[in-house]
C-alpha positions as CSV (number, residue, x, y, z in Angstrom):
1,X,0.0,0.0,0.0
2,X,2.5,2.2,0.6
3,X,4.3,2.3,-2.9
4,X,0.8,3.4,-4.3
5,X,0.3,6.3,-2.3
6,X,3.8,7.4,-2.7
7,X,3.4,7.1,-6.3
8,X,0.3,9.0,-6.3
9,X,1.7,11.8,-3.9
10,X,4.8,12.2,-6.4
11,X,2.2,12.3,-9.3
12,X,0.2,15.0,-7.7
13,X,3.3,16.8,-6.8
14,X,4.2,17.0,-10.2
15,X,0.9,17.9,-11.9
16,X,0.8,21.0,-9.0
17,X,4.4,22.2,-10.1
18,X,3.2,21.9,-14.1
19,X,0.3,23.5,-13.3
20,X,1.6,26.5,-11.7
21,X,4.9,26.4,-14.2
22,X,2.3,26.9,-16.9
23,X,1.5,30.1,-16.5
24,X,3.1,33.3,-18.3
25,X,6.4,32.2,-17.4
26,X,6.4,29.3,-19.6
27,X,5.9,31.2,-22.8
28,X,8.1,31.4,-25.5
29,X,8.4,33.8,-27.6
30,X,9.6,33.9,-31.8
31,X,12.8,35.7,-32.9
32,X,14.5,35.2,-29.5
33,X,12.6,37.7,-28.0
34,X,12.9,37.5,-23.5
35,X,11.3,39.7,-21.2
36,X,12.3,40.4,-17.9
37,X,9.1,40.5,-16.4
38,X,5.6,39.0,-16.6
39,X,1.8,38.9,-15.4
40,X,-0.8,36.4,-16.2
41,X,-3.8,39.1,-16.5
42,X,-7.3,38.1,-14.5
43,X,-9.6,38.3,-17.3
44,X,-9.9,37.6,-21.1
45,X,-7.3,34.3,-20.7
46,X,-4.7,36.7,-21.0
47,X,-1.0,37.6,-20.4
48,X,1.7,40.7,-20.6
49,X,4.9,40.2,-20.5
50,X,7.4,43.5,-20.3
51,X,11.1,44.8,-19.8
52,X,11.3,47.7,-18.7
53,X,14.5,50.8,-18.4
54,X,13.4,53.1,-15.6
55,X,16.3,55.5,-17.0
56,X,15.3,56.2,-20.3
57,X,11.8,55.3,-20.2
58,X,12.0,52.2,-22.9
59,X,9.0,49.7,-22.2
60,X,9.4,46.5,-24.3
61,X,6.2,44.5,-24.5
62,X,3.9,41.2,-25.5
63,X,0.8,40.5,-24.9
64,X,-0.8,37.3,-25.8
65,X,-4.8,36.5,-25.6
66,X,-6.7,34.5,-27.8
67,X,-9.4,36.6,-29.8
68,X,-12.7,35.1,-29.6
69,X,-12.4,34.2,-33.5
70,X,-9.7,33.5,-35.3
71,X,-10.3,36.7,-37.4
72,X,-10.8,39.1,-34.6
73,X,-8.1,41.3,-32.8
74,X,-6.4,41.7,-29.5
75,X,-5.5,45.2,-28.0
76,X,-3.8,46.2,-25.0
77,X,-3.2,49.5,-23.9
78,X,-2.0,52.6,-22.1
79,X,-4.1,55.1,-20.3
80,X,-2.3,58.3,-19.2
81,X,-5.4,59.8,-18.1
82,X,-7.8,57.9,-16.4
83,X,-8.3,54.0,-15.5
84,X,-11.2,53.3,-18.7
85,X,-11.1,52.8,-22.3
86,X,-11.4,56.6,-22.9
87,X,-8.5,58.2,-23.3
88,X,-6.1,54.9,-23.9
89,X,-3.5,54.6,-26.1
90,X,-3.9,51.6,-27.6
91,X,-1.9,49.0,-29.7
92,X,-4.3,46.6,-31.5
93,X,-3.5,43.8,-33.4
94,X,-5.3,41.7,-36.3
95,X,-5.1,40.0,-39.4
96,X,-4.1,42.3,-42.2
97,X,-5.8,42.8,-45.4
98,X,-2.9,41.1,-47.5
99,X,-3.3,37.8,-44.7
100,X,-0.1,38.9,-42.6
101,X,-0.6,39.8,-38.7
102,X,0.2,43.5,-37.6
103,X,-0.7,45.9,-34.8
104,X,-1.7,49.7,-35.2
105,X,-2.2,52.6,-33.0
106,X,-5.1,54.2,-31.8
107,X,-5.7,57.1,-28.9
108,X,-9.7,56.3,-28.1
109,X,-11.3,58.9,-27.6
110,X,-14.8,57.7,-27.3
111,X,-17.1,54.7,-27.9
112,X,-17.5,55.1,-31.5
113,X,-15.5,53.0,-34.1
114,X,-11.7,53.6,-33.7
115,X,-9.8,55.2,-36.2
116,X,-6.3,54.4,-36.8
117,X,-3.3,57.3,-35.5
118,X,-0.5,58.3,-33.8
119,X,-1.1,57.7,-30.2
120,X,0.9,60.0,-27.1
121,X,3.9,57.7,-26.7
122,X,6.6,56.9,-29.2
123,X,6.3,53.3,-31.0
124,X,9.0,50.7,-32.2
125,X,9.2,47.1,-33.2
126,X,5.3,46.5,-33.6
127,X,4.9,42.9,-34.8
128,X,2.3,40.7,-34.0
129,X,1.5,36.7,-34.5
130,X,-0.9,34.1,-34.6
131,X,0.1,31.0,-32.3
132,X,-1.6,28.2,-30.6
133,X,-5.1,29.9,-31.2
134,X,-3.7,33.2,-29.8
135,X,-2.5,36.0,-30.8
136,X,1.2,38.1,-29.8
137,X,1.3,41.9,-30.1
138,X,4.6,43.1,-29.7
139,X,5.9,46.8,-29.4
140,X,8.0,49.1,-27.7
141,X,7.1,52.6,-26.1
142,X,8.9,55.2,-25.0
143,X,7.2,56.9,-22.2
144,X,8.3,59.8,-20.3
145,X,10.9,59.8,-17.6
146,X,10.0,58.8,-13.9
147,X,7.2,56.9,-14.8
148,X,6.9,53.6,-12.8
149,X,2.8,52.9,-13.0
150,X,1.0,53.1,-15.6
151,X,-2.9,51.9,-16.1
152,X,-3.4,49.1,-18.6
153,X,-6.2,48.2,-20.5
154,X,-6.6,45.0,-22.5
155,X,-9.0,43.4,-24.9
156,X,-10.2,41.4,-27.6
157,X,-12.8,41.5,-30.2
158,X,-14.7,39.1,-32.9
159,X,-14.2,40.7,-35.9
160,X,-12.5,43.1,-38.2
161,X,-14.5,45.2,-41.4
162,X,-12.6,46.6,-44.1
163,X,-9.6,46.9,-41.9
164,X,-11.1,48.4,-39.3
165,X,-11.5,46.6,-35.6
166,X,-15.2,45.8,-34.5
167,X,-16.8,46.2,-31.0
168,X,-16.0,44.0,-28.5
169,X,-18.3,42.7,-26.3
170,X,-19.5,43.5,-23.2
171,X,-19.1,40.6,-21.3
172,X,-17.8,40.8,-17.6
173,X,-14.1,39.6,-18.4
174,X,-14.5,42.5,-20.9
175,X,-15.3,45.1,-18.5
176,X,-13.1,44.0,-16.5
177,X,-10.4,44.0,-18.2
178,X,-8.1,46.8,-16.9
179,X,-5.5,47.9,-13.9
180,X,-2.6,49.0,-13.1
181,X,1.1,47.6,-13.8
182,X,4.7,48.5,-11.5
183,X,6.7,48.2,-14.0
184,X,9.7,48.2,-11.8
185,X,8.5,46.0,-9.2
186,X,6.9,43.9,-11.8
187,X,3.5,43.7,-10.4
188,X,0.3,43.7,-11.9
189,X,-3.4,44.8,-10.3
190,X,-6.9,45.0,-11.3
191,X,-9.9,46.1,-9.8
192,X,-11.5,43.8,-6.8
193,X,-14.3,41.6,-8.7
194,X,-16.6,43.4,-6.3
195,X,-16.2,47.2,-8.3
196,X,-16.8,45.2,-11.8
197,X,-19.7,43.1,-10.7
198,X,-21.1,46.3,-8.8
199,X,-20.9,48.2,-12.2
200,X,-22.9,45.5,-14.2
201,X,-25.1,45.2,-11.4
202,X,-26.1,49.0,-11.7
203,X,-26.0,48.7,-15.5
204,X,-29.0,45.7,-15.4
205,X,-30.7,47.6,-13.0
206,X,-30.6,50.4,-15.7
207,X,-31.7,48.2,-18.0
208,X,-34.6,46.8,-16.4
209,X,-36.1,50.1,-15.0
210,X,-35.9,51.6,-18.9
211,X,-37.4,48.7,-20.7
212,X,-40.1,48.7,-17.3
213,X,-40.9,52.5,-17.9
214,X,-40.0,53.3,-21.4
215,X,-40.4,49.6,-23.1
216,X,-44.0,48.6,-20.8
217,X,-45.7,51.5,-18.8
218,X,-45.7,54.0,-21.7
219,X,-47.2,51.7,-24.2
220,X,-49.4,50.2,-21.7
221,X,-50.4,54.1,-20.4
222,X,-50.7,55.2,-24.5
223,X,-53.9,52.0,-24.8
224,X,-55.7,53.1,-21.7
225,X,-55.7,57.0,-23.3
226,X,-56.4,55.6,-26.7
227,X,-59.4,53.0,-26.4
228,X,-60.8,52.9,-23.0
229,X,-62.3,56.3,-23.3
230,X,-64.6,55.1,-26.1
231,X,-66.6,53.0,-23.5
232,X,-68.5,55.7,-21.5
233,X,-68.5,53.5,-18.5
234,X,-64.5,54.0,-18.1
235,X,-65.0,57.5,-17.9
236,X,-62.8,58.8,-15.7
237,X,-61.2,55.8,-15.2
238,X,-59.3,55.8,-18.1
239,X,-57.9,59.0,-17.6
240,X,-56.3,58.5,-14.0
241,X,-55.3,54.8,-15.4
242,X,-53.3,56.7,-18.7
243,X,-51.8,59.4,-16.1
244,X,-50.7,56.7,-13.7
245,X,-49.2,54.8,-16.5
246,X,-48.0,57.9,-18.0
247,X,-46.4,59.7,-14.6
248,X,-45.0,56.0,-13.4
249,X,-43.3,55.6,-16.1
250,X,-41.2,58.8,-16.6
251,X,-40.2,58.9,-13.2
252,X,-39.3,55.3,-13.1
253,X,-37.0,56.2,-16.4
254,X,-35.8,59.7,-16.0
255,X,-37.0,61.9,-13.2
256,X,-36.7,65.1,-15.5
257,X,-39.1,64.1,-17.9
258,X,-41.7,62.8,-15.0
259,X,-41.3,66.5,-13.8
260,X,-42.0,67.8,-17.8
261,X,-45.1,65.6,-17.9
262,X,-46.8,66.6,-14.4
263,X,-45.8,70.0,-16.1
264,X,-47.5,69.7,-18.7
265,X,-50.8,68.3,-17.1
266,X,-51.0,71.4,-15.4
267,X,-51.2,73.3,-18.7
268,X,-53.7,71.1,-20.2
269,X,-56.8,73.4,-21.5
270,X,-60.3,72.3,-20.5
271,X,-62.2,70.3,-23.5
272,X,-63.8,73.3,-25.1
273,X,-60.9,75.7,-24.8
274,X,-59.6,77.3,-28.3
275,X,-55.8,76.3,-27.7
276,X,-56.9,72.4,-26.9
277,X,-56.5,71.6,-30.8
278,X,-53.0,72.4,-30.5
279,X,-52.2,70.6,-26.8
280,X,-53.9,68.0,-28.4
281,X,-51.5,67.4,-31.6
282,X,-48.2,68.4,-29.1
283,X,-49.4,65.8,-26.4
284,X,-50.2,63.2,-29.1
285,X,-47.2,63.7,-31.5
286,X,-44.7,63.4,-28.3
287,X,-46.3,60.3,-26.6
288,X,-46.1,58.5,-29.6
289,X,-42.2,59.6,-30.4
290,X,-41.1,58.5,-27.2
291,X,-43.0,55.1,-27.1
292,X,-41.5,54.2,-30.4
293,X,-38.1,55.6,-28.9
294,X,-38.1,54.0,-26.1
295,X,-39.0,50.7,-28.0
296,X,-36.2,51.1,-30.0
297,X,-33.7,52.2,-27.3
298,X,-34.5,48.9,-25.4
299,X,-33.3,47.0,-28.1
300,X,-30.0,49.4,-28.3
301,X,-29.5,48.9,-25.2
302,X,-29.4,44.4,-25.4
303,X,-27.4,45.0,-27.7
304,X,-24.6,47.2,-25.9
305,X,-25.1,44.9,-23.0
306,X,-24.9,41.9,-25.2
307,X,-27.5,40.4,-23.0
308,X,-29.0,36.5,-23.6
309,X,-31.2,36.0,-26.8
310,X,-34.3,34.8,-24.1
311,X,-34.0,38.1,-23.6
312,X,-34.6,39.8,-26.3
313,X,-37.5,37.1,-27.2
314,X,-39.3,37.8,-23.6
315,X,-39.4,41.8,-24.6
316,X,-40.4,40.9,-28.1
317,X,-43.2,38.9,-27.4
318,X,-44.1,41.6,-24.3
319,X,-44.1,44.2,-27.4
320,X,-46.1,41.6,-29.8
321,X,-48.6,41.4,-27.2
322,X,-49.2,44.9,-26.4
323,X,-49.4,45.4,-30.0
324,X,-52.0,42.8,-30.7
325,X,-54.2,43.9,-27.8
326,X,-53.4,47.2,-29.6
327,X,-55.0,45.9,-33.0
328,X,-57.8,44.7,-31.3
329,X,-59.2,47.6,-29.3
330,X,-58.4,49.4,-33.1
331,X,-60.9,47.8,-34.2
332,X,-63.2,47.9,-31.2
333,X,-63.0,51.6,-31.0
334,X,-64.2,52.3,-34.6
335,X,-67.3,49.8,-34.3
336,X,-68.1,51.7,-31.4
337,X,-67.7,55.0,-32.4
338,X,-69.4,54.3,-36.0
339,X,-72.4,52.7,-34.1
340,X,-72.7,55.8,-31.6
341,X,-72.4,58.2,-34.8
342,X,-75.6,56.2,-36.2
343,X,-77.4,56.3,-33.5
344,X,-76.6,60.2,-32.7
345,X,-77.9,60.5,-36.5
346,X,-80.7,58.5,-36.1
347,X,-81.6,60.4,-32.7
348,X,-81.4,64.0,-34.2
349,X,-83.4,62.7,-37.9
350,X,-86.2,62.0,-35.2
């Protein structure tokens, strides 16, 4: 018995010394290229290795991640500025049009496509492969003297168009993929996970109170305006239902425009007042803008978030739904009112 367990306790010994041998230090790297320095990143599968000359400034640099399609790119990043991806100064690398792998430079300035430029640091050396599913960006930087931090920011993306890198998405590896690097102590951090999974916390919460207010209570509020008044029973009912709806909903999206709408309740003329025409075609003309608005900026915003397809069916069919009841009151409405018109006639011929 005892020869087993010694073997097995040597075999587990060695598969805990490969495992933790197999991280960033293992690497090698084409063209005899050695760095003094390395840091297995916490997100994105990732890893930057650097030397670094504290005297002259000269950062020499790889980063390998593996892009979540062979065709897509890999960036990492220098931000001077702040800690995001606004204002970094990025080196991104992809497939080339011609088939061969290289990096460019790009200073981000906002969340629009990228355009390719100079960016604030001097560049050198900027080559980049494809190995092992992954891909290597290499470069040097000169930065300016006494620097010792800087904050990085890496990522990857899916695709390329004409040349020019995609978005990427917006995943919680991809959010969280950014911190700070000692370049002379050689020491890497990132944010806790706490302050990344707090920020997509508040960012579903956004979601969910938009698509509750602008993608279900406006819509819902715009029916009880539109065809519960033709049934004289719901009258007033329908009103305080539409400015429940109505009210709920703008303060549960943006407290500003709750405040415009009780506004503009208060200057809503009486039925038989000579400006009501006009409130009329202002109250309708808005409502319906910023239900189809809304609509549409629920869907926008899946798609920034890159949120499940179930999703996007369950708000779909919520829409459908609404719509169909929609349809159906339509038609209920003009029955009505064409039966109430005959009768009025018939009433007044007699």
């Amino acid at each position: 018995m005892a020869a087993p367990q010694s073997l097995l306790l040597l075999l587990s010994a060695v598969a805990t010394f490969a495992s933790a041998a197999g991280g960033c230090s293992s690497v090698t790297f084409s063209s005899n290229r050695v760095y003094a320095a390395c840091s297995d990143l916490p997100q994105l599968s990732s890893s930057l290795h650097w030397s670094f000359d504290a005297a002259s400034g000269n950062l020499s640099l790889a980063f390998v991640a593996p892009p979540p399609k062979p065709d897509g790119w890999v960036s990492w990043a220098i931000n001077p500025t702040a800690t995001g991806m606004i204002g970094s100064q990025a080196l991104i690398a992809f497939r080339q049009p011609d088939g061969t792998m290289g990096v460019k430079t790009y200073s981000i300035t906002g969340y629009g496509p990228v355009s390719e430029g100079p960016i604030a640091f001097p560049t050198s050396g900027l080559a980049a492969e494809f190995v092992d599913g992954a891909i290597r960006l290499y470069g040097n930087l000169k930065l300016p003297q006494g620097t010792t931090t800087v904050n990085q920011v890496w990522q990857v993306g899916a695709t390329v168009a004409s040349g020019v890198p995609q978005k990427h998405d917006f995943k919680p590896g991809n959010l969280g993929s950014k911190g700070t690097v000692d370049l002379v102590k050689a020491t890497a951090v990132s944010p806790a996970p706490g302050a990344a999974s707090s920020s997509i916390r508040n960012k579903n919460i956004h979601g969910i109170l938009n698509a509750v207010s602008w993608g279900i209570l406006l819509p819902t509020g715009q029916l009880f305006a539109r065809y519960l008044k033709t049934f004289k029973s719901a009258d007033p009912a329908w009103f305080y239902l539409h400015v429940a709806c109505q009210v709920s909903g703008y303060i549960v999206g943006v407290a500003g425009w709750g405040t415009g709408l009780a506004f503009a309740l208060f200057l809503r003329p009486k039925p038989d007042h000579k400006y009501r025409f006009y409130w009329n075609v202002y109250h309708h003309l808005v409502g319906y803008t910023v239900i189809v608005l809304g609509i549409i900026n629920i869907f926008k915003g899946m798609e920034i978030l890159a949120v499940d397809h179930q999703w996007k069916v369950a708000y779909t069919v919520v829409i459908c739904i609404l719509a169909a009841i929609a349809l159906l009151l339509e038609i209920i409405t003009w029955i009505i009112v064409i039966k109430r018109k005959r009768s009025d006639n018939s009433t007044s011929k007699a």
